[in-house]
C-alpha positions as CSV (number, residue, x, y, z in Angstrom):
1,X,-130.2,133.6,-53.3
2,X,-132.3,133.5,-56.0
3,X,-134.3,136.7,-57.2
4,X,-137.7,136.2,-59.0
5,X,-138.5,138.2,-62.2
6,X,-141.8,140.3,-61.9
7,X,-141.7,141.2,-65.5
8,X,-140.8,139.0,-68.5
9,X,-138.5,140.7,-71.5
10,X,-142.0,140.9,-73.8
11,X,-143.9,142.5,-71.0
12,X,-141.6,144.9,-70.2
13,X,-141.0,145.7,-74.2
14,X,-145.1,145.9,-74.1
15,X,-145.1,148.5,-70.8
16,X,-142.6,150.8,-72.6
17,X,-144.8,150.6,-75.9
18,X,-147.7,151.8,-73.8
19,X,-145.8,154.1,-72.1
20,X,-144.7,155.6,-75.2
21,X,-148.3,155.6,-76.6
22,X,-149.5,157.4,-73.6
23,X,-147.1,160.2,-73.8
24,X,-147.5,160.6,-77.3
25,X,-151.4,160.6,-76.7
26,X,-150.8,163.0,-73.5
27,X,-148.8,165.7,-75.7
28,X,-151.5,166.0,-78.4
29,X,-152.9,169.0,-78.2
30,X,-155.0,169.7,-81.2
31,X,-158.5,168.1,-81.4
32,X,-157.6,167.3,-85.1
33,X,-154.7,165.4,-84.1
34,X,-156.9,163.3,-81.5
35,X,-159.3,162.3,-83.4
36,X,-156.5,160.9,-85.9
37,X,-154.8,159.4,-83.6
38,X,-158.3,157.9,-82.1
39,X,-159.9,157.2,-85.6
40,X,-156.3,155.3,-86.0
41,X,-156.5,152.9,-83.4
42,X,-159.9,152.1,-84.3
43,X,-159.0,151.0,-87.7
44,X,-155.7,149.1,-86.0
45,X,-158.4,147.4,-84.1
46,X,-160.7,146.4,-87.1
47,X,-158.2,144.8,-89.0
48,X,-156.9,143.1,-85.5
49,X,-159.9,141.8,-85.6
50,X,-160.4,140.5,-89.2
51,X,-156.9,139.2,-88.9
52,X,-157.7,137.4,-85.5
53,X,-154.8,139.0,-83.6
54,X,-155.3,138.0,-79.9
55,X,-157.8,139.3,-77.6
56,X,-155.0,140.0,-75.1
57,X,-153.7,142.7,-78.0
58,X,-157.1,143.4,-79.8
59,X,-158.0,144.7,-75.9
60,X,-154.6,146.9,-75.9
61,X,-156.1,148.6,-79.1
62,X,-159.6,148.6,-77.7
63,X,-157.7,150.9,-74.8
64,X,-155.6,153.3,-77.3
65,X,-158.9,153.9,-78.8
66,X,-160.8,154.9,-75.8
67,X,-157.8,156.6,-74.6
68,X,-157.6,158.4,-77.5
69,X,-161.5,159.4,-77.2
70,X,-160.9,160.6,-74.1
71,X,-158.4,162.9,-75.2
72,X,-160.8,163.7,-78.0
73,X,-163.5,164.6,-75.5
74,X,-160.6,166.4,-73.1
75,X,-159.5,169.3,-75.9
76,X,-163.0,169.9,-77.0
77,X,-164.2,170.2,-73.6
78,X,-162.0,173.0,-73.3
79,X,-162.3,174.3,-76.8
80,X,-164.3,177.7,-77.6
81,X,-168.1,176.9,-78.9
82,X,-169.0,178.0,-82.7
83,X,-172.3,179.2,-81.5
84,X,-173.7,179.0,-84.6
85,X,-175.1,181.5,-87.1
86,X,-174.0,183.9,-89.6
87,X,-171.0,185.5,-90.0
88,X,-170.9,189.4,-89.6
89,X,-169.3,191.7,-92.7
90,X,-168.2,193.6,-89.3
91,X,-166.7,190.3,-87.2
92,X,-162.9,190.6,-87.5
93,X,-161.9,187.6,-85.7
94,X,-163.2,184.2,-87.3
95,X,-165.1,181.6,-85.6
96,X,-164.3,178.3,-84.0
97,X,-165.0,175.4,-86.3
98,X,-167.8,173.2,-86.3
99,X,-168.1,169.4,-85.5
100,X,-168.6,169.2,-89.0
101,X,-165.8,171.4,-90.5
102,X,-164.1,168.7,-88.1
103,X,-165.5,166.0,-89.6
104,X,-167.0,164.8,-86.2
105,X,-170.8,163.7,-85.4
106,X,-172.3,165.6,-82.6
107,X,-173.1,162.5,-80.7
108,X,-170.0,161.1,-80.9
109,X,-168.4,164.9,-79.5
110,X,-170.8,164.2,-76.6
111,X,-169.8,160.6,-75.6
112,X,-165.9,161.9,-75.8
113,X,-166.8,164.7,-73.5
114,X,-168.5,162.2,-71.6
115,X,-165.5,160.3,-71.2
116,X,-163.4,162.5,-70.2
117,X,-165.2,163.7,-67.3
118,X,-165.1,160.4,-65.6
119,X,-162.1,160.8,-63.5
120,X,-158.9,159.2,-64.2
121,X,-159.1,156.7,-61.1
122,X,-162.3,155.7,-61.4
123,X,-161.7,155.0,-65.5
124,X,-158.8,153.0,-64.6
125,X,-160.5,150.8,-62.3
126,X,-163.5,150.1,-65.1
């Protein structure tokens, strides 16, 4: 009896990668260490591109990016506002950065946020 592989060697190497990658991406929990490990994959996939890698791996990258997005959009979701304005002589506790002390756009903190309210599921499927 013969049994029939479901996974070749390199796709199996290529699942653990991701898996890896997704752990990794799942234990960040700083929004400064998202957006570097988002801003990352973006520039792995601009030289994928102007090196012609494969569109099989260019779209792996494409996904670390927007995975790593979402997580971008996930911690500041959750992260306390910097509401702006002066600081008081008499204000002991200092505020939250800004999106530009992060070095982030404000419309690109709203598109991550965006993304990560569409539910897992559904942003699996798409």
């Amino acid at each position: 009896m013969t049994t029939k592989t479901l996974v070749t060697a390199d796709q199996a190497t290529e699942l653990v990668q991701l898996d890896a990658t997704l752990r990794a991406l799942a234990e960040i929990d700083t929004i400064t260490d998202a957006k570097d490990f988002r801003d990352r994959a973006a520039t792995l996939l601009d030289y994928a591109k102007r090196v012609g890698l494969g569109r099989v791996d260019q779209n792996r990258i494409a996904e670390a990016v927007v995975r790593g997005a979402r997580r971008c959009g996930e911690i500041l979701k959750d992260m306390e506002k910097n509401l702006g304005g002066p600081v008081r002589s008499h204000d002991v506790t200092t505020p939250p950065p800004t999106y530009d002390e992060l070095g982030i756009q404000k419309m690109q903190a709203s598109r991550w946020q965006k993304i990560a309210l569409i539910p897992i599921d559904e942003a699996e499927v798409r």
